[in-house]
C-alpha positions, 0 to 999 in steps of 0.5 A: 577132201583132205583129211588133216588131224583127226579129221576136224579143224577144231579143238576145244578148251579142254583138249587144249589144255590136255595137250599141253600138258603132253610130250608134244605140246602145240604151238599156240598162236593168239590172232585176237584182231579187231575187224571192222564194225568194231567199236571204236575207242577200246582195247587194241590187241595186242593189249587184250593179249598183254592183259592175257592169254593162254600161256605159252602162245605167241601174239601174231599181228594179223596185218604184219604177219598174216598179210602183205601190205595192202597194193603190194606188187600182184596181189590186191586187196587190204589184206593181200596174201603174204610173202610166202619166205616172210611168212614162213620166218614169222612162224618159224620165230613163233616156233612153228615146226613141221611135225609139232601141231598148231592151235590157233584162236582169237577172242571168241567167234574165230573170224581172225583165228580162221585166217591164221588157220587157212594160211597155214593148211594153205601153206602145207602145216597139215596139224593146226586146228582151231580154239573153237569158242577162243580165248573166251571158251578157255575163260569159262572153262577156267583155265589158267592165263598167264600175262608172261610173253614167250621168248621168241622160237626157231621153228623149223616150217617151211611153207610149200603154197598152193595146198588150199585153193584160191581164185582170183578176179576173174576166177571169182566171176566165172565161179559165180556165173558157172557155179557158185560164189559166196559172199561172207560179207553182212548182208547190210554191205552185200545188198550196197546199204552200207559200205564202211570201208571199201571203195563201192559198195555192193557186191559180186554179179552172181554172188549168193549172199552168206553172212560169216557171223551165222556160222557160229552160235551166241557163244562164239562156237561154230554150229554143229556140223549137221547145221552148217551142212543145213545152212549151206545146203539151202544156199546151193553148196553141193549142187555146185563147186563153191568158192567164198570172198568177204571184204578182205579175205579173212572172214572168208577164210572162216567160211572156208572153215565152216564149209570143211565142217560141213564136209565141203571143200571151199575155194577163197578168193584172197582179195575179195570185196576190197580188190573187186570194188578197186577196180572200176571195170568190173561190174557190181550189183546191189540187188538182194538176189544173185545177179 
């Protein structure tokens, strides 16, 4: 596996902080985002970042510049990979440099962060870790948040893609059937029980059920590496190579993330639940074992 910083994808609140206060600050990209299941009627946020956030970081819109739009020509899925030039113009107006490190975090469990942090290793950024805990670790820690919004930036990053792996499809069939796939989703939408916003619900022939939200602890933090390594070991991951989905690519990234902890190199498959069940020729099971 590739090694990248000082060899984990996270950084806490008070190493945050002390970077900041260096000659080489990070960048800091806010990714709060509100992921399906969430309650309707509160904040969006963008308004929690305008209520506050760390100072100096930069709001990034998931959907806007973390994704393409959805039926975007050759890539499905809601939350298709983006275009690699709009991409690396979007880093770039939030400061982002080849040699300057990157924090990214989102309100606490790192679900959206996970997405901002995957695309960018996957775009070949190879200093850019995790707020683990989020904007919420830095609250209790009582660090300061500032309300002020950056003036944008001109990094200078340019993406070269290909640097994280990816599957698509067909890939995602034949890594269940030959080795294994794991499915980020609630076991609820991966047994078909329920189905808020894909077009079937169930999941993929084979598919080992692996709920994202087990990764981290009830303070939003990720479990320690001996535990993930635990988790994921009773599911398999080790045996086999191991590829991830969810329902649009973005919690599955936070797989990919809990998996390096655990010291295994994951493949996502970007379109995920939301690109298979789109397609009515593909088979999808409804079952609560793989198969």
């Amino acid at each position: 596996m590739t090694t990248f910083n000082d060899g984990s994808p996270l950084i806490s609140a008070a190493d945050v902080a002390r970077d900041l206060a260096s000659e080489r600050p990070p960048v800091l990209l806010d990714v709060r985002y509100q992921l399906v299941g969430a309650a309707p009627g509160g904040p969006t946020a963008a308004e929690d970042y305008a209520a506050g956030h760390l100072p100096g970081a930069h709001f990034v819109d998931l959907d806007r510049d973390l994704a393409a739009p959805p039926g975007a020509p050759g890539r499905g899925g809601r939350h298709p990979l983006p275009d690699v030039e709009e991409f690396g113009a979007a880093m770039r107006r939030f400061g982002v440099s080849a040699g300057r490190p990157v924090v990214v975090y989102d309100g606490a469990a790192s679900m959206a962060a996970a997405r901002a942090w995957w695309l960018l290793r996957w775009a070949g950024h190879r200093d850019v870790r995790v707020l683990d805990g989020g904007f919420a670790a830095w609250r209790a820690a009582g660090l300061p948040v500032s309300a002020e919004v950056p003036e944008p930036q001109e990094g200078d990053f340019k993406p070269t893609p290909g640097l994280m792996p990816t599957v698509d499809g067909d890939g995602a069939a034949v890594w269940a059937r030959e080795a294994l796939l794991l499915d980020a989703r609630s076991g609820e939408r991966y047994r078909g029980e329920v189905e808020p916003v894909d077009p079937r619900a169930g999941h993929v022939p084979g598919a080992v059920s692996a709920p994202t939200t087990e990764n981290v602890g009830p303070d939003g933090r990720f479990r320690p590496a001996a535990e993930l390594a635990e988790r994921f070991g009773a599911l398999g991951v080790g045996e086999r190579p191991t590829a991830v989905y969810c329902g649009s690519g973005v919690t599955a990234a936070h797989q990919v993330l809990a998996l390096e902890l655990a010291g295994v190199e994951a493949t996502l498959y970007p379109g995920s639940w939301s690109e298979w069940s789109s397609d009515e020729s593909r088979p999808v099971a409804v079952t609560d074992q793989p198969g």
